[in-house]
DRENPA-3360 file (N, C-alpha, C; in nm, 2 decimals, always signed):
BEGIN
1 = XXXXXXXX = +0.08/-0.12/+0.00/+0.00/+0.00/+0.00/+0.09/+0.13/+0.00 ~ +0.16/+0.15/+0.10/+0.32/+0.20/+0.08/+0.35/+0.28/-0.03 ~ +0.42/+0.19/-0.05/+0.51/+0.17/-0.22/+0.38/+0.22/-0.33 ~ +0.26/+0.14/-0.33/+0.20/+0.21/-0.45/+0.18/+0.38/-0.41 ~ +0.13/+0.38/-0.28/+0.11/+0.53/-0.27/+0.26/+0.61/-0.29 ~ +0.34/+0.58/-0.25/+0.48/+0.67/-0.29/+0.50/+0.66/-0.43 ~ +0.48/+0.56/-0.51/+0.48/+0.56/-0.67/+0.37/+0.65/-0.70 ~ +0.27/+0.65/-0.68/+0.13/+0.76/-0.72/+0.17/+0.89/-0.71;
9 = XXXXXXXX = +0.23/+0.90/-0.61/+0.22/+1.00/-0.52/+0.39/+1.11/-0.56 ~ +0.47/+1.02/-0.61/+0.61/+1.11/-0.54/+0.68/+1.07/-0.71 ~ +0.69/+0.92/-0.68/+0.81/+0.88/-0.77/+0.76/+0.90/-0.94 ~ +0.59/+0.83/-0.98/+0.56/+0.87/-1.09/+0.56/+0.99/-1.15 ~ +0.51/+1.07/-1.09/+0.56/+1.25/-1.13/+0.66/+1.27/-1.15 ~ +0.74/+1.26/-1.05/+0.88/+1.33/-1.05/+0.93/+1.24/-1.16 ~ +0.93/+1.15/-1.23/+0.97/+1.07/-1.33/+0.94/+1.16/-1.49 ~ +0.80/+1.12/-1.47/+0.73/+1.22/-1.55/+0.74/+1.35/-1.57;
17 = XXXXXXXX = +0.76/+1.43/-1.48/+0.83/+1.60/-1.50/+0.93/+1.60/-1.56 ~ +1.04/+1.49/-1.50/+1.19/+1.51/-1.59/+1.18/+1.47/-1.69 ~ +1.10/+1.33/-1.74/+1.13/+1.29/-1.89/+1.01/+1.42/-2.00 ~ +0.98/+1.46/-1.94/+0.87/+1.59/-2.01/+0.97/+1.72/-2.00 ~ +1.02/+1.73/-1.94/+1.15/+1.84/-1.95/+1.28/+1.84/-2.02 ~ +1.31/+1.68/-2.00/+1.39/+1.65/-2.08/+1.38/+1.66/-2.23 ~ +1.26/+1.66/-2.29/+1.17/+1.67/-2.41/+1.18/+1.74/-2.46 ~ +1.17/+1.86/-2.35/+1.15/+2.01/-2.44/+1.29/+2.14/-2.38;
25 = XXXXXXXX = +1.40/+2.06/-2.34/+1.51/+2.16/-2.23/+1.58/+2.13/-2.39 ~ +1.69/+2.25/-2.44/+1.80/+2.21/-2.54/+1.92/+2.10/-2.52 ~ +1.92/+2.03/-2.60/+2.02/+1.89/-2.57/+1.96/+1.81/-2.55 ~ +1.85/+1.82/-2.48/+1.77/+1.68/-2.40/+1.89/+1.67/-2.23 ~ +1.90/+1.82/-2.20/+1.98/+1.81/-2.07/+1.95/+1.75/-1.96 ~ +1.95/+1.64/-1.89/+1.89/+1.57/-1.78/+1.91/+1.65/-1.68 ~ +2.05/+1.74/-1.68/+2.09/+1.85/-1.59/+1.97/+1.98/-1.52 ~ +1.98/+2.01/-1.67/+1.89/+2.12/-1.69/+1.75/+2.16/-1.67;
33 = XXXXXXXX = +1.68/+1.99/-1.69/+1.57/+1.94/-1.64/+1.55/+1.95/-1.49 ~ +1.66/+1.91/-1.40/+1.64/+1.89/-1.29/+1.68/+2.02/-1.25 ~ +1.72/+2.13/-1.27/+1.71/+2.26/-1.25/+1.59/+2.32/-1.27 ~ +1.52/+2.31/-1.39/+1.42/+2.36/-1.38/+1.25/+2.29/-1.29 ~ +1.32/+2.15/-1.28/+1.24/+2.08/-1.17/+1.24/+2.17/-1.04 ~ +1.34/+2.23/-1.03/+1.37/+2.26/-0.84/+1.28/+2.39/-0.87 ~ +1.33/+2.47/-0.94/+1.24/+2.57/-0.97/+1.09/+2.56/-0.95 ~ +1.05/+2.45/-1.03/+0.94/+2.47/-1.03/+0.86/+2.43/-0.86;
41 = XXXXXXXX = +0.94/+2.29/-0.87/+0.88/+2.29/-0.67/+0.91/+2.39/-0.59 ~ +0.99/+2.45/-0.57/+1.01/+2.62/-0.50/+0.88/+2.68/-0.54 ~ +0.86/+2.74/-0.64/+0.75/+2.77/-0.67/+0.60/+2.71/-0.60 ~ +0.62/+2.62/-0.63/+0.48/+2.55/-0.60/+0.47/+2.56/-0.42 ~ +0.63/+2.53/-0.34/+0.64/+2.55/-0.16/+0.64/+2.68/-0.15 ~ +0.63/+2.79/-0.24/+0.67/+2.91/-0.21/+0.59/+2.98/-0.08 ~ +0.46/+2.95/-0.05/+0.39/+3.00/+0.06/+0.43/+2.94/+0.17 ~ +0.50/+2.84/+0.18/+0.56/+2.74/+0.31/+0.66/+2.85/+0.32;
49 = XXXXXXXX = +0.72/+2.89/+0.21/+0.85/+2.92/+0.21/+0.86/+3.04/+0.26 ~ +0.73/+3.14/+0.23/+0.76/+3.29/+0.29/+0.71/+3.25/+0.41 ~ +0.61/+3.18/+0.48/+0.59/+3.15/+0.59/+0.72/+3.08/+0.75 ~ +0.76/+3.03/+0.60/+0.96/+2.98/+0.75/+1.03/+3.12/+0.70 ~ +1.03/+3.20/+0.65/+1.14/+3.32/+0.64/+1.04/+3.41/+0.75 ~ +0.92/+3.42/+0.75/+0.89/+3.52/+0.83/+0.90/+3.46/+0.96 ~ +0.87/+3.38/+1.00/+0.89/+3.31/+1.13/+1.01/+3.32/+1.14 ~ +1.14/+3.31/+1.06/+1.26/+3.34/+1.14/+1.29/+3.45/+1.16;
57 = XXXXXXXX = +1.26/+3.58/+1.06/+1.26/+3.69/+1.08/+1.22/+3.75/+1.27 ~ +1.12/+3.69/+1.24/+1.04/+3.70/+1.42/+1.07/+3.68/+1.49 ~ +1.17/+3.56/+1.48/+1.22/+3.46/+1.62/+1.35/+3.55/+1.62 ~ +1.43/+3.61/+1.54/+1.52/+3.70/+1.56/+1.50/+3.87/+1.60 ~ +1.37/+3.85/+1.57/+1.32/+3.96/+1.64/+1.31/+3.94/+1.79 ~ +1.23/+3.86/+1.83/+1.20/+3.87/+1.94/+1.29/+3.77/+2.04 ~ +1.39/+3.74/+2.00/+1.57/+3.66/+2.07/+1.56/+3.74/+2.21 ~ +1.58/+3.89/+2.21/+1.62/+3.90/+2.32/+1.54/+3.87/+2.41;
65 = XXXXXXXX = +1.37/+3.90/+2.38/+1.26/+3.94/+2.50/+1.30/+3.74/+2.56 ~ +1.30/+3.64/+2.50/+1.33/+3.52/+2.50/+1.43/+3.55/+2.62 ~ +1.52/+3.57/+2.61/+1.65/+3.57/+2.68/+1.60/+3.61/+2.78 ~ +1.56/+3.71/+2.84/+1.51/+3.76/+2.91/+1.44/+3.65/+2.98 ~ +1.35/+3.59/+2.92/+1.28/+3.47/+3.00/+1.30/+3.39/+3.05 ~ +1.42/+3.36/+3.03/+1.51/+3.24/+3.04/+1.61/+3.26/+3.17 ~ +1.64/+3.40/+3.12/+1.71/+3.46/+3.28/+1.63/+3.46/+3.41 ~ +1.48/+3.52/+3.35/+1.39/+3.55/+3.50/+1.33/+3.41/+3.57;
73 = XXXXXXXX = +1.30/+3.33/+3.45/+1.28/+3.18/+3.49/+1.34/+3.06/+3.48 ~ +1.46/+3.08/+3.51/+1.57/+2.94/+3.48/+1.55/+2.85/+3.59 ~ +1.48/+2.90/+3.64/+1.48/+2.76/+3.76/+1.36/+2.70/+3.76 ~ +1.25/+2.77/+3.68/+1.11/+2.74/+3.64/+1.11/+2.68/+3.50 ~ +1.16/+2.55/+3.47/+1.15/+2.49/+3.30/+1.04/+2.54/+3.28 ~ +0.91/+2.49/+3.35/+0.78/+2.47/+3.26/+0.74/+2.58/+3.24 ~ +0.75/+2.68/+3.37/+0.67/+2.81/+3.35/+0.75/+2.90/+3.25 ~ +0.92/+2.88/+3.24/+0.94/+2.92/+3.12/+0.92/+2.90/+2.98;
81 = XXXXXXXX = +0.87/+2.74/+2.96/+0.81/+2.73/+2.83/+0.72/+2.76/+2.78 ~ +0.58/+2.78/+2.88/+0.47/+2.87/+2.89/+0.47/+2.97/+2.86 ~ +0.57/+3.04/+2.92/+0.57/+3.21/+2.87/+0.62/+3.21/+2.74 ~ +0.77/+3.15/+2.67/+0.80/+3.10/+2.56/+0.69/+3.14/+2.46 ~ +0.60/+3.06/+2.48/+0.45/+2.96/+2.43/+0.39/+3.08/+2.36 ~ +0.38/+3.13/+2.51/+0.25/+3.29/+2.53/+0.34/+3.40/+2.40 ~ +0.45/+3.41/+2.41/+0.53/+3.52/+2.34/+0.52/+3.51/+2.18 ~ +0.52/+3.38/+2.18/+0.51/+3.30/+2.04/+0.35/+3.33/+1.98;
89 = XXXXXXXX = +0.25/+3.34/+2.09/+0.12/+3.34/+2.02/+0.09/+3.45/+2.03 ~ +0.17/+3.55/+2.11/+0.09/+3.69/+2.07/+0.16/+3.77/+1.95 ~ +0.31/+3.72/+1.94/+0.37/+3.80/+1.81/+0.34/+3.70/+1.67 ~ +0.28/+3.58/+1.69/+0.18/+3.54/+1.60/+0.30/+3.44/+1.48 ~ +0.38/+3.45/+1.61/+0.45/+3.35/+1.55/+0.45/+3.19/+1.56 ~ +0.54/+3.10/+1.42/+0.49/+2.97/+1.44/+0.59/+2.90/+1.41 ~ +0.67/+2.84/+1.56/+0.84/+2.79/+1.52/+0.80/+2.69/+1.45 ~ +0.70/+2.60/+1.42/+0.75/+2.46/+1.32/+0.71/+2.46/+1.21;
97 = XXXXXXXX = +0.71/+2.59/+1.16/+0.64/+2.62/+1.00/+0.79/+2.55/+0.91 ~ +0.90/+2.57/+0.99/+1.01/+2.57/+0.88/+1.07/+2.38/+0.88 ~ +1.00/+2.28/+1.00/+0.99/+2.13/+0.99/+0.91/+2.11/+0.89 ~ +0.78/+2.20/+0.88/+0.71/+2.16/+0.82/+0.73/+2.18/+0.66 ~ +0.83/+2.28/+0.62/+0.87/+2.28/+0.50/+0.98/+2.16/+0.50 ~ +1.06/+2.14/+0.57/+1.13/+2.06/+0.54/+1.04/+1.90/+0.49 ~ +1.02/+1.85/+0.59/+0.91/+1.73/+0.57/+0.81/+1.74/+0.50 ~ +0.79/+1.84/+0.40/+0.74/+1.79/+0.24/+0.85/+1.76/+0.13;
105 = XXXXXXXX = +0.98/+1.83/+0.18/+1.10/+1.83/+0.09/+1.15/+1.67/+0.10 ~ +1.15/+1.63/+0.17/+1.25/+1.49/+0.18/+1.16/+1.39/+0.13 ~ +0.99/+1.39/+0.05/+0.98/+1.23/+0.00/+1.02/+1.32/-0.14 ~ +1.05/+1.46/-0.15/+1.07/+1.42/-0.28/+1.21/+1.43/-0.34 ~ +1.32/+1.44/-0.23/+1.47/+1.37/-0.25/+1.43/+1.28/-0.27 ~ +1.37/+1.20/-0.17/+1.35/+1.04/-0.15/+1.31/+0.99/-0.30 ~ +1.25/+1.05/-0.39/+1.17/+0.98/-0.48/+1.28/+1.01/-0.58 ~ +1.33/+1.16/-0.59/+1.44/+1.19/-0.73/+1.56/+1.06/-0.69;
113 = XXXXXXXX = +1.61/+1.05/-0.56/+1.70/+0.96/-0.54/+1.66/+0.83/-0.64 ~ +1.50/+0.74/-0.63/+1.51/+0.62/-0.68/+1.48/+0.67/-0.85 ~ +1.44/+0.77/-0.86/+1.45/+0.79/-1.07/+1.58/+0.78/-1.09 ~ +1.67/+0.83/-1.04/+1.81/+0.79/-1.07/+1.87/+0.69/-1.02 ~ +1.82/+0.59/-0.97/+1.86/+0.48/-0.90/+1.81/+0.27/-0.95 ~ +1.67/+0.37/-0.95/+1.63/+0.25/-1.01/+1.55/+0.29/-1.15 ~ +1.53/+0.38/-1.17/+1.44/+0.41/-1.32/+1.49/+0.37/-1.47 ~ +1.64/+0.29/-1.42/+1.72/+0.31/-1.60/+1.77/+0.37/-1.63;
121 = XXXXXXXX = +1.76/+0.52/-1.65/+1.79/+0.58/-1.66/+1.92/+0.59/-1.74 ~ +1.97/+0.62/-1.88/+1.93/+0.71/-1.97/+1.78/+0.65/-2.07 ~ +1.76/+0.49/-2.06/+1.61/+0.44/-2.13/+1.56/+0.46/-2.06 ~ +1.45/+0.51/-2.11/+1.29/+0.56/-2.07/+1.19/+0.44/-2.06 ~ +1.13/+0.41/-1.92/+1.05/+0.37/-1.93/+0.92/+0.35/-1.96 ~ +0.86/+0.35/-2.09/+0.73/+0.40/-2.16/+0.60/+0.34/-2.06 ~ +0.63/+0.26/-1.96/+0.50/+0.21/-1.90/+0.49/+0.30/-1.82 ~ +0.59/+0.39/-1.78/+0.54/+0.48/-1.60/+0.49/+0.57/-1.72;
129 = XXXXXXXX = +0.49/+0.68/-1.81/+0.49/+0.78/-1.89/+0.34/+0.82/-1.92 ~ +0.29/+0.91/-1.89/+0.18/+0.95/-1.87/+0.12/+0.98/-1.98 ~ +0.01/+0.98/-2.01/-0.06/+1.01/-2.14/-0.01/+1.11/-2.27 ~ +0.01/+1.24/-2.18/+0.04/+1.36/-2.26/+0.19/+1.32/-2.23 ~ +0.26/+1.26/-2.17/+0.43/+1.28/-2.17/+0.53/+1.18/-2.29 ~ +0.58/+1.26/-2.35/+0.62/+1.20/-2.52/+0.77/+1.16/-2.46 ~ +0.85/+1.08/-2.54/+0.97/+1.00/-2.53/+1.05/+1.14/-2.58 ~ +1.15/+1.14/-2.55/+1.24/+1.20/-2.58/+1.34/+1.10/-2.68;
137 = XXXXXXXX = +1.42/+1.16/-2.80/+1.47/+1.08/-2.87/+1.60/+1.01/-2.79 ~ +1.67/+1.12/-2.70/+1.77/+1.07/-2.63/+1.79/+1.16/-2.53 ~ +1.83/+1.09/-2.45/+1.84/+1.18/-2.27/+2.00/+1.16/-2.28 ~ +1.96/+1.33/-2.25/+2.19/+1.33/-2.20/+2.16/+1.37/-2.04 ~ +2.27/+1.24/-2.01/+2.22/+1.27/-1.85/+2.39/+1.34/-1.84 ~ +2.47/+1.42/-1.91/+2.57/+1.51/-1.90/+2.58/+1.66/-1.86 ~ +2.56/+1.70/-1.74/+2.52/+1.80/-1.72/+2.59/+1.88/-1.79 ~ +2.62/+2.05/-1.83/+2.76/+2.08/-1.86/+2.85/+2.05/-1.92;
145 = XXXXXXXX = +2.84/+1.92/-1.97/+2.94/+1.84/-2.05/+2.97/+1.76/-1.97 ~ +2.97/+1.76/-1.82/+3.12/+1.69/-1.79/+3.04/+1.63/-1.69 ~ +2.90/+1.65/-1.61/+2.86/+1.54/-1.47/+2.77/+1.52/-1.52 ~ +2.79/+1.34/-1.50/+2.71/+1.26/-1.55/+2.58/+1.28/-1.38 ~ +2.51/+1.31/-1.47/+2.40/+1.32/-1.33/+2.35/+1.16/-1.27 ~ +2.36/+1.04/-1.37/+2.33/+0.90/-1.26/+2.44/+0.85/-1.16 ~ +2.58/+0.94/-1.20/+2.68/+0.92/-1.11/+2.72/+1.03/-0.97 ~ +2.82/+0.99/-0.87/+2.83/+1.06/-0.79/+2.94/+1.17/-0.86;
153 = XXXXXXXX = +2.92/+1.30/-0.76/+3.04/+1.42/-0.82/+3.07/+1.50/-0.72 ~ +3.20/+1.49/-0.65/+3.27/+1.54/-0.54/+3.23/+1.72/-0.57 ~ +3.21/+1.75/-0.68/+3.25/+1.87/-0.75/+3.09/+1.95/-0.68 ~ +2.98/+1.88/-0.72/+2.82/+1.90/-0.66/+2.83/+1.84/-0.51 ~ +2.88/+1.74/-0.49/+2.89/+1.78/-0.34/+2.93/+1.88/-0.23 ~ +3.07/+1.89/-0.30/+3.09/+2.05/-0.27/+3.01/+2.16/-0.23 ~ +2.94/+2.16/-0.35/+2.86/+2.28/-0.35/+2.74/+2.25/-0.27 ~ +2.72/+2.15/-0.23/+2.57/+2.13/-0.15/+2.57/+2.17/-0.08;
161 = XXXXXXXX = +2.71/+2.12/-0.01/+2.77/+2.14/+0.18/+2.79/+2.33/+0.14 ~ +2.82/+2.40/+0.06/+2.89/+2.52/+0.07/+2.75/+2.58/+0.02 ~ +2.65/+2.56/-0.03/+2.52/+2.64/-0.03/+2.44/+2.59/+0.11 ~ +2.45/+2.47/+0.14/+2.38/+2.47/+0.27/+2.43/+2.54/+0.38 ~ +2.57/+2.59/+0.39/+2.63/+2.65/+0.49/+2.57/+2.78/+0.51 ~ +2.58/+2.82/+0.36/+2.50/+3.02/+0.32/+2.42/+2.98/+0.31 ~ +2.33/+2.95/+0.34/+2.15/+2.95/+0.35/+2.15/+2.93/+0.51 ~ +2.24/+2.88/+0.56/+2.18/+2.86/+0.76/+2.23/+2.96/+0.80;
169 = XXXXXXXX = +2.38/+3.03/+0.77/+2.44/+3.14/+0.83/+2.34/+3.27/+0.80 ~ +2.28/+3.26/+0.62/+2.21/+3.34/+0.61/+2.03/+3.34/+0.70 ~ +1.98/+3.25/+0.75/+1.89/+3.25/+0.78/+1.87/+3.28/+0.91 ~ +2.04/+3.21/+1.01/+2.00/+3.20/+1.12/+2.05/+3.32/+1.18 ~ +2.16/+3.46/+1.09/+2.18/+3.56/+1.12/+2.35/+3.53/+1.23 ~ +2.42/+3.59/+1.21/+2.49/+3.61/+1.31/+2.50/+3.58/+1.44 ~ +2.60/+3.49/+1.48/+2.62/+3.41/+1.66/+2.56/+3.50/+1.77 ~ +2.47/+3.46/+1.86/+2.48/+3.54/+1.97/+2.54/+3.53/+2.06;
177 = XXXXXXXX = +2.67/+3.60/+2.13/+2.79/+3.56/+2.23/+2.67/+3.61/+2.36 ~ +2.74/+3.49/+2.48/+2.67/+3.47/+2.59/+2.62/+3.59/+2.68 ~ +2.54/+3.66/+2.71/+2.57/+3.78/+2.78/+2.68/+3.74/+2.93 ~ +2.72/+3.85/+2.94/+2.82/+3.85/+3.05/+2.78/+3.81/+3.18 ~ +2.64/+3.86/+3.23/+2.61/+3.83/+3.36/+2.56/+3.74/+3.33 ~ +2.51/+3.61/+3.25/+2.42/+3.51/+3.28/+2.52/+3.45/+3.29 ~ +2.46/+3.36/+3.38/+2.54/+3.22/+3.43/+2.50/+3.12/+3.35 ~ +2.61/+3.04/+3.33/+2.63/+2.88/+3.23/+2.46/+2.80/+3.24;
185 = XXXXXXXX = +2.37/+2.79/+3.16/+2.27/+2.64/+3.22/+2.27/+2.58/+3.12 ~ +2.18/+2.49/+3.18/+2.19/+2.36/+3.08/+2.14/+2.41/+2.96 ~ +2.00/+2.45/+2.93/+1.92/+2.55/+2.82/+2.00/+2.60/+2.73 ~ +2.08/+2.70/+2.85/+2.15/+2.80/+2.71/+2.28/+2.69/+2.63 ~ +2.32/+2.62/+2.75/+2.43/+2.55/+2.71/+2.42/+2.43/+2.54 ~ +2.23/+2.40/+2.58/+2.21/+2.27/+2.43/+2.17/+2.38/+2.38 ~ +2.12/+2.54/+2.39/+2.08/+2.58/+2.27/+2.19/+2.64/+2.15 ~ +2.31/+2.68/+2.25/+2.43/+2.71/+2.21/+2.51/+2.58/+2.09;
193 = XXXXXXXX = +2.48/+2.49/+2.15/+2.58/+2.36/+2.12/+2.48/+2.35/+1.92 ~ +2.36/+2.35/+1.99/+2.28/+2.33/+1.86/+2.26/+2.39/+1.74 ~ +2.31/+2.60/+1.76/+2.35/+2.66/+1.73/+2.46/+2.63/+1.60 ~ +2.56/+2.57/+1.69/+2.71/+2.55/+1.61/+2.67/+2.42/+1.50 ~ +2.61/+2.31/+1.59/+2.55/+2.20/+1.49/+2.49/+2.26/+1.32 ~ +2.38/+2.33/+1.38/+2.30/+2.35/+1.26/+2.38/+2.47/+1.15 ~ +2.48/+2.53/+1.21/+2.59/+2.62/+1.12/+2.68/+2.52/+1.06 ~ +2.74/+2.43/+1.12/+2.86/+2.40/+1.07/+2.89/+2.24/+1.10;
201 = XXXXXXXX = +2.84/+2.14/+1.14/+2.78/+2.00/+1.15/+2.68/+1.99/+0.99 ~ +2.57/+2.02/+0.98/+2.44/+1.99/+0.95/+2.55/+2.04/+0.76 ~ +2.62/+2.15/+0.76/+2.63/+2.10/+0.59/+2.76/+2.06/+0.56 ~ +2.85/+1.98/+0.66/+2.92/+1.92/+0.61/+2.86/+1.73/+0.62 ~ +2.76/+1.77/+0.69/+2.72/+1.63/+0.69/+2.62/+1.58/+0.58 ~ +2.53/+1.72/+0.53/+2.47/+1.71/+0.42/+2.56/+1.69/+0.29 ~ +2.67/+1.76/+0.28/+2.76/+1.73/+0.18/+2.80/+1.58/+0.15 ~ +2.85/+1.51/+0.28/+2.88/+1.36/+0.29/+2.74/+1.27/+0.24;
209 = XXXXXXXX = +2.65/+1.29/+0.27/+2.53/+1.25/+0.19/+2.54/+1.28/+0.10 ~ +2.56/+1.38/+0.00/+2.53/+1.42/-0.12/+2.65/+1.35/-0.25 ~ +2.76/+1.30/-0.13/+2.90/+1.20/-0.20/+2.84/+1.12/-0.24 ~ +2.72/+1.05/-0.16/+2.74/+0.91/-0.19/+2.63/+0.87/-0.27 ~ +2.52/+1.01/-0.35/+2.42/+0.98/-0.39/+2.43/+1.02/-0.56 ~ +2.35/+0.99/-0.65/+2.36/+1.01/-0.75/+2.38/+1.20/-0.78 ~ +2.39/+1.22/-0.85/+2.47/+1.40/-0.88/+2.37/+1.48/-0.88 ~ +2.25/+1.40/-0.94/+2.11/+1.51/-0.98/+2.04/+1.52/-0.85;
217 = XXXXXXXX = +2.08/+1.45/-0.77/+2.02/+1.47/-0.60/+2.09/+1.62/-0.58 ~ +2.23/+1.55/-0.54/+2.30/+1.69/-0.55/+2.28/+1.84/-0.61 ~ +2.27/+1.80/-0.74/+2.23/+1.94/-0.79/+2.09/+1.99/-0.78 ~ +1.98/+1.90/-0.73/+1.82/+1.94/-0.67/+1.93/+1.99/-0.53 ~ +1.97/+1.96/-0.46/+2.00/+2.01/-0.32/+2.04/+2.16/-0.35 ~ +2.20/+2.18/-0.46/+2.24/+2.31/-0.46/+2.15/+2.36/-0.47 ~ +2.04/+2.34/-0.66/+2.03/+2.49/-0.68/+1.87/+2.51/-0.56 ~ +1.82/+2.38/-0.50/+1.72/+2.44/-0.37/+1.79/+2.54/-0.32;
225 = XXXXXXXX = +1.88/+2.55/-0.25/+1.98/+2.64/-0.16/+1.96/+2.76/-0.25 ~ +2.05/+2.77/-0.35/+2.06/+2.89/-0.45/+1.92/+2.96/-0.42 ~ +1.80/+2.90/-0.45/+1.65/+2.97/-0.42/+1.63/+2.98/-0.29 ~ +1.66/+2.93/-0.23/+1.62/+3.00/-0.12/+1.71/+3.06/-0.06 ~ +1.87/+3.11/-0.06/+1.94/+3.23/-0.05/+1.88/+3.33/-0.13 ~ +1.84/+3.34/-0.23/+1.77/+3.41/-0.32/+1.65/+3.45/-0.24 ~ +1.56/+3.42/-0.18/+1.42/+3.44/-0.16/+1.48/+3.46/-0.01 ~ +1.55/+3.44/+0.05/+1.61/+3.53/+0.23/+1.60/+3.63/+0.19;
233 = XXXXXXXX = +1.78/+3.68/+0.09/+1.77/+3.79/+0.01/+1.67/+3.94/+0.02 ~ +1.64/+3.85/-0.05/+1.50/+3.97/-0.11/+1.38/+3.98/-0.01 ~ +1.32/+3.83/+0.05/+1.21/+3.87/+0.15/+1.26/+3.88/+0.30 ~ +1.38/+3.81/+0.35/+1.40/+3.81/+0.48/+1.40/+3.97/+0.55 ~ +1.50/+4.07/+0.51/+1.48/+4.19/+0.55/+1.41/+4.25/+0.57 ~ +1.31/+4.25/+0.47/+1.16/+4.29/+0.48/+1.11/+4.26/+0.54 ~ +1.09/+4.15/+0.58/+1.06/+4.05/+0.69/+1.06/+4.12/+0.85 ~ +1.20/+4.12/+0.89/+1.27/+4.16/+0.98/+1.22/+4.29/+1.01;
241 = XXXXXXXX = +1.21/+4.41/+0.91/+1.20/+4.55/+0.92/+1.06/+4.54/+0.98 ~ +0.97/+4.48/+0.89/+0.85/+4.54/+0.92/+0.81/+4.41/+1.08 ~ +0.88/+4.34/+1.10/+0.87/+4.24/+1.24/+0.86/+4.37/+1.37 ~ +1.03/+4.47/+1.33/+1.07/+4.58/+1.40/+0.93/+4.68/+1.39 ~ +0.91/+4.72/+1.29/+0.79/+4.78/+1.33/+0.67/+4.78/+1.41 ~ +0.66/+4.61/+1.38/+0.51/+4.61/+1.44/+0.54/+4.57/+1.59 ~ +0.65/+4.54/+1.67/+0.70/+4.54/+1.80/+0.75/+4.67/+1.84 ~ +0.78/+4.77/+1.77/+0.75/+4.94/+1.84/+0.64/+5.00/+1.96;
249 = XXXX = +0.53/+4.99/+1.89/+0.41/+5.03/+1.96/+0.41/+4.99/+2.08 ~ +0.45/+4.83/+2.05/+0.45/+4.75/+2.21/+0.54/+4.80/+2.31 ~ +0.67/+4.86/+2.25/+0.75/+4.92/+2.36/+0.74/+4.99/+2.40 ~ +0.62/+5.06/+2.30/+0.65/+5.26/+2.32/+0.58/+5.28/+2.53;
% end
């Protein structure tokens, strides 16, 4: 039941997009196809997507009132997460909007992973191919000339781990050093540790995954990154500015 639903659901499409892209991209680039695949699913998460930038925007807005909480209630876990909670619902913010983008993204690594894995791939299989989706006379799975997208490429792994790095430094903003008078706790201590994880753990470990998988994973991972450094960019600030605004009044 599984398996048919993930074939319905994930693997058939994403099959079907690329060999329909492949169809109509110049060359028959298998590369170029899965470029304009990422595009298009960005596009399609794009409301998830301004939804996790504005939620970070907020949560960096409102960092310090947090700290603050944490100072007055460190010896109170629960009643500090409560207030946490309360701070969260009045500035109308929503920390798991950005799991929840993630966890639409991974069945469909999961599924680009088996089109290049198990699909054949450069022959087309005409039984998955959907009514309107035509054969292509020949699939170059050569990106660029030179990466073969069914193989692995140190060169796209690279870049995964090195776009993933600029998309978390960019999102998560600049380190916060410990204030002077707070004393060491456990809280600040895993929040700190987690901190460093998700900067600097999290994309060299994505990179190491990205070694060992076919290239067109890889290059769905960079140019994801690429779009959404792109869309920080341009909506995060804005984000941020008008966050500062609407937390004015409250101080005044």
């Amino acid at each position: 039941m599984l398996s048919y639903l993930f074939s319905m659901l994930i693997y058939d499409p994403l099959y079907n997009g690329l060999i329909y892209l492949v169809d109509v991209v110049p060359a028959h680039d298998m590369g170029l196809a899965v470029v304009i695949l990422t595009v298009a699913v960005k596009v399609i998460l794009f409301p998830l997507s301004r939804q996790a930038i504005r939620t970070q925007a907020a949560m960096r807005t409102i960092a310090p009132e947090i700290e603050e909480i944490k100072k007055h209630l460190k010896d109170k876990q629960e009643e500090q997460a409560r207030a946490i909670f309360a701070l969260y619902k009045e500035r109308g913010v929503r920390p798991f909007s950005s799991f929840l983008l993630i966890l639409i993204q991974l069945p469909i690594l999961i599924g680009l992973y088996w089109v290049f894995w198990k699909g054949g791939l450069p022959n087309v299989d005409l039984s998955l191919l959907y009514s309107f989706v035509s054969s292509p006379d020949t699939v170059n799975m050569e990106f660029m000339g030179f990466i073969d997208m069914g193989e692995r490429s140190i060169i796209l792994a690279l870049l995964t781990a090195l776009t993933q790095y600029l998309y978390t430094r960019l999102s998560m903003g600049p380190r916060q050093p410990r204030p002077a008078e707070t004393s060491p706790s456990f809280s600040g201590d895993m929040a700190r540790s987690l901190d460093l994880q998700m900067r600097y753990v999290l994309p060299l470990f994505i990179g190491g995954i990205a070694l060992t998988l076919a290239s067109a994973v890889s290059l769905y991972w960079t140019a994801s990154n690429l779009f959404m450094i792109l869309q920080e960019l341009a909506m995060g600030r804005r984000f941020r500015e008008g966050a500062k605004t609407a937390e004015a009044p409250k101080n005044a």
